[in-house]
C-alpha positions in Angstrom: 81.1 49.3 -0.3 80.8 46.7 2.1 77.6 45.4 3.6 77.0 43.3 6.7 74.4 40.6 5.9 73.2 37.9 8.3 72.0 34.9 7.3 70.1 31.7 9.1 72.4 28.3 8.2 70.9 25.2 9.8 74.3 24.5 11.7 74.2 21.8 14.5 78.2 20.9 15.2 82.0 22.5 14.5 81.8 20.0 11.4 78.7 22.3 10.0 80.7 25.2 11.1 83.7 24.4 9.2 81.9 23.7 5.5 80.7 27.2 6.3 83.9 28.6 6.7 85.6 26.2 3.5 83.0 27.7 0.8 83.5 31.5 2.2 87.2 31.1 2.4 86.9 29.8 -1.5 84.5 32.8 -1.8 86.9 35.0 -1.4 86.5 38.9 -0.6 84.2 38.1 2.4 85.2 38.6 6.4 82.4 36.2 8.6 81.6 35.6 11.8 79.5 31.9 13.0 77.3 32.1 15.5 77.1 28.1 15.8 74.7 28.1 18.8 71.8 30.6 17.2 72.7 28.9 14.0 73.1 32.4 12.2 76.6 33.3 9.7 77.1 37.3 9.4 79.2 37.7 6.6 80.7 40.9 5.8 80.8 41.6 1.7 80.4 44.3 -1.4 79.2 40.6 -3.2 75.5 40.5 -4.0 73.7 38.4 -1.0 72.2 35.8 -3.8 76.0 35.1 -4.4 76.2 34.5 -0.9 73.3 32.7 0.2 74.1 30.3 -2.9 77.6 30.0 -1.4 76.1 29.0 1.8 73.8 26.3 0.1 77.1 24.5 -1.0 77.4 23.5 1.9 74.1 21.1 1.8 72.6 22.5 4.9 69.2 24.6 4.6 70.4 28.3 4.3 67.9 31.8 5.0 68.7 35.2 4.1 67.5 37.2 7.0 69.0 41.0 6.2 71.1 43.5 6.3 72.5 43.7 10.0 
C-alpha cells in the first residue's frame, strides 16, 4: 500500500531541486512532487519513510520528516 509522506528539504534553486529528483529517480518505486518555493518534497511510496528521508540526505541538503499527508 502506498503512503503519501511529506518531507521538509532545505531547497533554495532548480539545482537543489534536481539532486532531489536524481536520488528518487535512483530510488525507484516512488512518484514525488517539489514544492521548491515552501521547500517541502511529497513523495508518494509503500518504502519505509527512514529509507526515504535517508534518500533525501544524499542529496547533502538538511532533510525533515514532517508526516503522513
Amino acid at each position: 500500500m502506498t503512503t503519501k509522506h511529506e518531507f521538509f528539504v532545505d531547497m533554495t534553486c532548480e539545482g537543489c531541486s534536481g539532486a532531489v529528483t536524481r536520488v528518487l529517480n535512483k530510488l525507484g518505486g516512488v512518484q514525488f512532487e517539489i514544492d521548491l518555493p515552501n521547500k517541502k518534497v511529497y513523495i508518494e511510496s509503500d518504502k519505509d519513510t527512514d529509507v526515504l528521508l535517508e534518500t533525501l540526505k544524499k542529496t547533502g541538503k538538511a532533510a525533515n520528516y514532517i508526516g503522513p499527508k
